[in-house]
C-alpha positions, 0 to 999 in steps of 0.5 A: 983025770976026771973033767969038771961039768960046768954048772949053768942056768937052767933058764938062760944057760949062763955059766958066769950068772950063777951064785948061791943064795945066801939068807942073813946079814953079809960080812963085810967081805960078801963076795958078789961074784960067788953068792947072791943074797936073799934077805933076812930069813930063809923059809922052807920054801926058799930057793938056794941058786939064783941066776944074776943075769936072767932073775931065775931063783930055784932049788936045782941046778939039774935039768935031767928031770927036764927039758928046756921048751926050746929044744922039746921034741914033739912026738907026733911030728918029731918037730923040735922047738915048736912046743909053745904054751896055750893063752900066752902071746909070742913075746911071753912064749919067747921069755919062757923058751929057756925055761925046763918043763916035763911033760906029764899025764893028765888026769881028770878035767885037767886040761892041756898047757902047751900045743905043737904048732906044727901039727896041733898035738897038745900037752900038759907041762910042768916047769921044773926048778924055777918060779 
């Protein structure tokens, strides 16, 4: 028998905060505790999954096209964790430790995003799934 993957927030990691967004007018018989609801209309850019418990909206729940910032391994120094944003101070560097990046490669002027203040290697993050 196949075993069920628990489906959790690409944010905070809460398996009971997930609902499905759902755009337009609820019957009456809503059910909160499996949907959440996102208004009138629904645009192309609007998200899918929302996460009660931290405020997180996206469009996957996939977090393989990432890694969370809190367990990020930097390559120089093999340090996990200790990749943090550039012009955030602690307490914002604190609220986006759960949320999913991918390193990328950067071209032209574009500048570095986040530094390991272990060693001072520095990178360009994407955030992946989440606004």
């Amino acid at each position: 028998m196949k075993k069920k993957i628990k489906e959790s927030c690409p944010s905070c990691d809460s398996e009971t905060g997930l609902r499905e967004i759902l755009y337009g007018m609820p019957d009456s018989d809503f059910d909160e505790s499996k949907y959440a609801i996102g208004g009138c209309l629904a645009s192309p850019n609007s998200p899918i999954w929302a996460c009660v418990e931290c405020g997180w909206k996206g469009w996957s729940l996939n977090n393989s096209n990432g890694i969370k910032l809190s367990k990020m391994k930097c390559i120089v120094c093999d340090s996990i964790g200790k990749i943090e944003l550039l012009n955030l101070d602690r307490e914002a560097n604190r609220r986006f430790r759960n949320r999913t990046y991918k390193a990328e490669m950067t071209y032209g002027e574009q500048l570095p995003n986040a530094m390991c203040v272990q060693c001072g290697w520095t990178l360009f993050l994407v955030q992946t799934y989440s606004y």
